[in-house]
DRENZA-98032 format. One record per residue: x, y negated, z negated of N, C-alpha, C, O in turn. Coordinates in pm, whole numbers, plus 32768, in hexadecimal, padded with zeros to 4 digits. Each point is the difference from the previous one (the first is absolute). Last residue first. Layout:
BEGIN
XYZXYZXYZXYZ...
# end
This chain:
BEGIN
80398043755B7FDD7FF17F807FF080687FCD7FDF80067F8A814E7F7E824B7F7A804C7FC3800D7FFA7F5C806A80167FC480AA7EAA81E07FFE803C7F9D7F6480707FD37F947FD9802C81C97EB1812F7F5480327FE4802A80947FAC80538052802781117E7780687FC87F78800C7F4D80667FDA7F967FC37FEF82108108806980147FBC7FA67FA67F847FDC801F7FA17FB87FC981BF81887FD9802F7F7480407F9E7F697FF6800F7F867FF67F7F82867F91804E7FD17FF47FFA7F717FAE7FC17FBD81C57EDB80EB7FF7807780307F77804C7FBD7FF57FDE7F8A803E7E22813F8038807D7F957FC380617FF47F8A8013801F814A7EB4815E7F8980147FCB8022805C7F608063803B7FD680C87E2A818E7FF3809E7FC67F7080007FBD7FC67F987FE080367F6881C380597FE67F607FFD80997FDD7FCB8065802F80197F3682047F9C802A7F8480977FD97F74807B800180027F517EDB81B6805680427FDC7F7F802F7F937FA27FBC7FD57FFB7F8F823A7FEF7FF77F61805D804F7FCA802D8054804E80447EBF81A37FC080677F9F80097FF47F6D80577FCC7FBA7F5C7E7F810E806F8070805B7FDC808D7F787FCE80027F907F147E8B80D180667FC980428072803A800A80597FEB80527D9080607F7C807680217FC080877FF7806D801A803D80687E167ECC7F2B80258074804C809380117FD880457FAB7FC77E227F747EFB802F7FB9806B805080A980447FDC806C7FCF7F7E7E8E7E4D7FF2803F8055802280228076802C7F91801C7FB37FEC7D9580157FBA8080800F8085807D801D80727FDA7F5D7EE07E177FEE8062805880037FD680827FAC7FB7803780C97FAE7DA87FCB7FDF8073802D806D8073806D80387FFD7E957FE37DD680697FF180987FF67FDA80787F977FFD80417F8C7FF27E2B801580887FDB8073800E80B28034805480497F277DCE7E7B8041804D80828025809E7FFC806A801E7FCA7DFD7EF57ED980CE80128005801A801A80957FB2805280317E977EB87E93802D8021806B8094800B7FE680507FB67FC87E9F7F1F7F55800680907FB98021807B80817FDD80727FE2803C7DA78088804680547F797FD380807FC28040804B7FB67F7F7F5082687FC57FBA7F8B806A800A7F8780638045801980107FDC81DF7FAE801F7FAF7FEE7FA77F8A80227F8B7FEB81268045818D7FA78041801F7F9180267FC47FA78026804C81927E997F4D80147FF7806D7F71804780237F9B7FC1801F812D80A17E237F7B7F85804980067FDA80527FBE7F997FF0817381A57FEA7F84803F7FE47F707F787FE47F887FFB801B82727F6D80177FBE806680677F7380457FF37FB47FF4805F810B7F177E1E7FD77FB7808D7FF3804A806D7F937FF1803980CB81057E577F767FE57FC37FF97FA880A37FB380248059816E817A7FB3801A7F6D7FF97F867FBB7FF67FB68013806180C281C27FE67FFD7FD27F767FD87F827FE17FD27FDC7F93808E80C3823F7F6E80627FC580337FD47F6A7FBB805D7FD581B27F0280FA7F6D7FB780147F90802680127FA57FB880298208814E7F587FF07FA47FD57F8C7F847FF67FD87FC27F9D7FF28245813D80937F7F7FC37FB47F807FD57F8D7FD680107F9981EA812F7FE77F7F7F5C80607FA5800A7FFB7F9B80467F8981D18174801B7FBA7FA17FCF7F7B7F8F7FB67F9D80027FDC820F819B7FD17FAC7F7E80527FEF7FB6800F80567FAA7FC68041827A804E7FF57FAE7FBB7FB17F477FD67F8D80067FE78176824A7FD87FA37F7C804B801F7F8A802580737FE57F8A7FD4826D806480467F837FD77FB57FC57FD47FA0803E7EEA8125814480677F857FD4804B802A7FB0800B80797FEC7E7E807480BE80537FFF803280907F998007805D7FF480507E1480997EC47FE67FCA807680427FF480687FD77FE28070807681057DD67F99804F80857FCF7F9C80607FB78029805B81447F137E6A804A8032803D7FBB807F80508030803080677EEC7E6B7EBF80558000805780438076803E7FEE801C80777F2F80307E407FB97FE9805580337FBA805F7FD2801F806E810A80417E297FE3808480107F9D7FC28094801E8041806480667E797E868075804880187FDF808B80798046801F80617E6F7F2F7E8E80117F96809A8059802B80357FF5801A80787FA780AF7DD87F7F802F80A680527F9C8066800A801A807880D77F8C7E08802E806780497FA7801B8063801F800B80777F617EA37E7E805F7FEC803C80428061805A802A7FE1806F7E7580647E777FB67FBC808280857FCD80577FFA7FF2807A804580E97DF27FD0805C804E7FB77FB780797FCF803D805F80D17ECB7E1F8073804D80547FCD8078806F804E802F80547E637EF47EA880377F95805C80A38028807080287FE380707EBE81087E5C7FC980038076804F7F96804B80107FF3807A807E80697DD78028806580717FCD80068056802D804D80547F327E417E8A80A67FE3804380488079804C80597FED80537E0C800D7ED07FC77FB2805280758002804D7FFF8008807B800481107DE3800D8020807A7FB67FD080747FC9804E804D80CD7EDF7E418061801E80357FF6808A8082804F802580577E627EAE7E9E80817FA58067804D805E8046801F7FF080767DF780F87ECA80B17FDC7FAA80587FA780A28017802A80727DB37FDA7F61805E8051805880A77FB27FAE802D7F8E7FF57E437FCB7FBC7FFA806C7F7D8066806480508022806C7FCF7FCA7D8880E17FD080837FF5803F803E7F86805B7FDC7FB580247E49818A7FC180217F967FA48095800A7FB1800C805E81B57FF180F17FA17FA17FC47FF380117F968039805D7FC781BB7F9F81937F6E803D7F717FAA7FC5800580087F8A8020818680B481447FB47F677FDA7F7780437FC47F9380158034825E800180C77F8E80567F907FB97F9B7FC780177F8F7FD380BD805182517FDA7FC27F587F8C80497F907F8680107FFF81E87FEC81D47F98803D7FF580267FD47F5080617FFB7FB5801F7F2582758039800C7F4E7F90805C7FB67F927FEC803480FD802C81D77FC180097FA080317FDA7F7C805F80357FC680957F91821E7FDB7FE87F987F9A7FFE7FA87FE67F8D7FDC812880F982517F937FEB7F8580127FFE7F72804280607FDA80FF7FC581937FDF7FA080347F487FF37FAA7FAF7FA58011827780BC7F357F998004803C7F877FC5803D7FEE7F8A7FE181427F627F038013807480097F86805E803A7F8E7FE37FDD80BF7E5B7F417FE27FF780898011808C80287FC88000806E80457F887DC17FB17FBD80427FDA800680897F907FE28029822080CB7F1F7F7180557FD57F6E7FB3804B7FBD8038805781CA7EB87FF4801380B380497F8780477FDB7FAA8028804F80DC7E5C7EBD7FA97FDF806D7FE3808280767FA2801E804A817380347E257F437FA17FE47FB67FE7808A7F8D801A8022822A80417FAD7FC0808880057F697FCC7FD47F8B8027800381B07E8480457FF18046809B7FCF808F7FD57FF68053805B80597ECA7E027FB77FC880677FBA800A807E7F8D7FE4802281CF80EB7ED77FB17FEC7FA87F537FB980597F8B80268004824C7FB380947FEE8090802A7F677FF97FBF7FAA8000805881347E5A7F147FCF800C80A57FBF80B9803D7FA580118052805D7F687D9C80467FF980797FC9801080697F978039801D7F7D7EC07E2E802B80A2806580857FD5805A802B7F9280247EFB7F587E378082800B80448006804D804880758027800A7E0D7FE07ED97FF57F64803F80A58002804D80097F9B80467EA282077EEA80BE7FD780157FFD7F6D80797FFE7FFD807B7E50806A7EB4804980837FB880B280138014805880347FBB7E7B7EAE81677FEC7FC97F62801A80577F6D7FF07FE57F898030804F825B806F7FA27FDF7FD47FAB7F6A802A7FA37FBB7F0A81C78170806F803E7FD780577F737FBB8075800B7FDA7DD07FA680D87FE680487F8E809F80487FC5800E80217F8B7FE17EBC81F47FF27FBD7F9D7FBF80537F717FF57FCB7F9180888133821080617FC97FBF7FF87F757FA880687FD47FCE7E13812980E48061806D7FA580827FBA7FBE8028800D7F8C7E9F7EC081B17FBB80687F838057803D7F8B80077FE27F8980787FA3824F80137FA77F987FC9801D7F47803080017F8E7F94815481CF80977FDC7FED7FFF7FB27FA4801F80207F8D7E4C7FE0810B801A80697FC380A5800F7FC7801F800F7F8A7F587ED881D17FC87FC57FA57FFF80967F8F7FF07FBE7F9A8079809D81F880967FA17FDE7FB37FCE7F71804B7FFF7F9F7EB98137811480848037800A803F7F697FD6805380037FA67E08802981177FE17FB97F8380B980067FD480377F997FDA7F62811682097FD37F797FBA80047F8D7F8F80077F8580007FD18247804380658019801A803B7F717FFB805F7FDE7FB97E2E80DA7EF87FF97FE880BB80AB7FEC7FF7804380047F997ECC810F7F0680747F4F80177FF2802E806C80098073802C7E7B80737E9D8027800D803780827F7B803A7FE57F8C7FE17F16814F7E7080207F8680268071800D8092807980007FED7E0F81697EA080877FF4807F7FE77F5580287F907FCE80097FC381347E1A7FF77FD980AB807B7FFD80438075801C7FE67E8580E77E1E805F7FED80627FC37FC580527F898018801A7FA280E47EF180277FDD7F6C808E7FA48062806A7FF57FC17DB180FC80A1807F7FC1804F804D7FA97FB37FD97F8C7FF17EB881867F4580347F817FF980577FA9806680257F8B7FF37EF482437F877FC57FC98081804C7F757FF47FE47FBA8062802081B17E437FD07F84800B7FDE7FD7808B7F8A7FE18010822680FB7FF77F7380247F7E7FC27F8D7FDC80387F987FDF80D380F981D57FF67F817FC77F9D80187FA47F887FF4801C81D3811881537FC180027F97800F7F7F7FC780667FBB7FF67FAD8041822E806E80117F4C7F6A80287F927F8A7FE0800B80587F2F81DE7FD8807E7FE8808480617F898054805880127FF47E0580AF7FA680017FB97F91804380067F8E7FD27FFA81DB805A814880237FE37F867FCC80047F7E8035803B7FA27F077FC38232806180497FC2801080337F5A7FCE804E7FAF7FD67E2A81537F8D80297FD88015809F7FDE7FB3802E7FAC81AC7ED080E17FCF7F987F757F9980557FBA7FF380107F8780B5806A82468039803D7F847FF57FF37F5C801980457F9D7EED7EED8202800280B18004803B80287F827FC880447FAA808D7DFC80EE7F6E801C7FAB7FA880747FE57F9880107FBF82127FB6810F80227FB67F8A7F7D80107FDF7FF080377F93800080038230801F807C7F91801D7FD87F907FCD80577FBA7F927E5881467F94807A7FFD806080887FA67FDA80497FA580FD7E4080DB7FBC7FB67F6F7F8080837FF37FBD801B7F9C8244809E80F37F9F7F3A80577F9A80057F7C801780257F8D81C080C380007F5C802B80087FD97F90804D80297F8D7FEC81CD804F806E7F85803E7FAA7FA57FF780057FD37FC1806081DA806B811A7F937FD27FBB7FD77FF67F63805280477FC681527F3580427F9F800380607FCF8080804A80628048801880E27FED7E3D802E7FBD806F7F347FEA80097FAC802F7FB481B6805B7EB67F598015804980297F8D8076804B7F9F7FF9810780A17E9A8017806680BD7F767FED801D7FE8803B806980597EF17DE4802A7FB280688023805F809780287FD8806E7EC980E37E337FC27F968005805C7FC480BE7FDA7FFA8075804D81F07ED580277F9A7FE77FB77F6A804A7FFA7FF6807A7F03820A7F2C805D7FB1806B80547F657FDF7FB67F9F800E7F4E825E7F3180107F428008809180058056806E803580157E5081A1801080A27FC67F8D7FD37F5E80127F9A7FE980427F7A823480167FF07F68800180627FCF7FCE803D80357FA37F5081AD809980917FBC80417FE07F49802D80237FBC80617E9981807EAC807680087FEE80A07FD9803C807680067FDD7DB57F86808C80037FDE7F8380A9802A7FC980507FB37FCA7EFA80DA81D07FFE7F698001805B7FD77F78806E7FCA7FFB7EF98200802480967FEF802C80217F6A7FE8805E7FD77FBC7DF680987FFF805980357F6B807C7FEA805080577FC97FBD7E4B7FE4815F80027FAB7FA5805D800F7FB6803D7F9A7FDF8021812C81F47FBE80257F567FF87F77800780387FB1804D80F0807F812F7F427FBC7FF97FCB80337F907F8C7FD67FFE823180D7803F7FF37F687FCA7F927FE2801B7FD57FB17FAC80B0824B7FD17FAD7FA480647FF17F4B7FE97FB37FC67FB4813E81887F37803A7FE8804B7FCF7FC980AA803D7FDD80657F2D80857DDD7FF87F6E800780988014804080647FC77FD47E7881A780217FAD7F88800080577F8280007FD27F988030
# end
């Protein structure tokens, strides 16, 4: 079975991320991006809460996003270096799609915290739905998934950046990380 790559279960198993800065042109146009969004949010959600959104960056918005990150990076180190900088603006512009995806709780008798595994689980469906689309995707945090000014950029306060998720074709082959191994990672009670 999951030496048939048309499985679902193969899909799944030989899914990897794709480095942000190798995503090249195309990505999703705005009909599949709305394939995968819709996707996505199909996650376990107790409650029914969509406990999560998506804030999509036009490509457009890209320089104003930059500015964004590096007046949020300069109030935590008001001296960057030049390298410090050109990786700010790099992230910002990197690949040719940008999802920011936001945990974003309600009020409920539903526990925060498992509003916040739907929220990681709406991140990966996308992961996962891309890449049966045929694209490569990637979810990163750092530093400005923490950053209170970044996250009011996009959300509210009681709102966190569960990440930003970016998209696009793969600009040169994917490398797999190491995985871990079966029995060190599943056990019987």
């Amino acid at each position: 079975m999951l030496n048939d790559l048309s499985s679902p279960l193969a899909l799944l198993a030989t899914r990897r991320s794709g480095k942000p800065r190798d995503m090249v042109e195309p990505g999703p146009d705005s009909g599949q991006l709305r394939a995968i969004l819709e996707v996505a949010m199909r996650v376990p959600d107790h409650g029914k809460l969509a406990p999560w959104r998506f804030v999509m960056v036009a490509n457009e918005r890209r320089a104003a996003f930059a500015e964004i990150l590096q007046n949020a990076y300069l109030v935590d180190k008001p001296d960057p270096g030049r390298l410090e900088l050109e990786a700010i603006e790099q992230f910002a512009h990197q690949a040719p799609t940008l999802v920011v995806a936001l945990s974003s709780p309600k009020e409920s008798h539903i526990p925060q915290w498992e509003q916040q595994l739907s929220a990681g689980a709406v991140c990966y469906n996308l992961l996962a739905a891309a890449s049966a689309s045929g694209f490569v995707a990637c979810w990163l945090t750092g530093w400005a998934a923490y950053s209170d000014a970044v996250r009011d950029a996009f959300g509210e306060p009681h709102e966190r950046i569960a990440g930003f998720l970016f998209m696009g074709s793969a600009g040169k082959e994917l490398e797999d990380r190491p995985r871990p191994e079966y029995d060190q990672v599943v056990s019987n009670w």
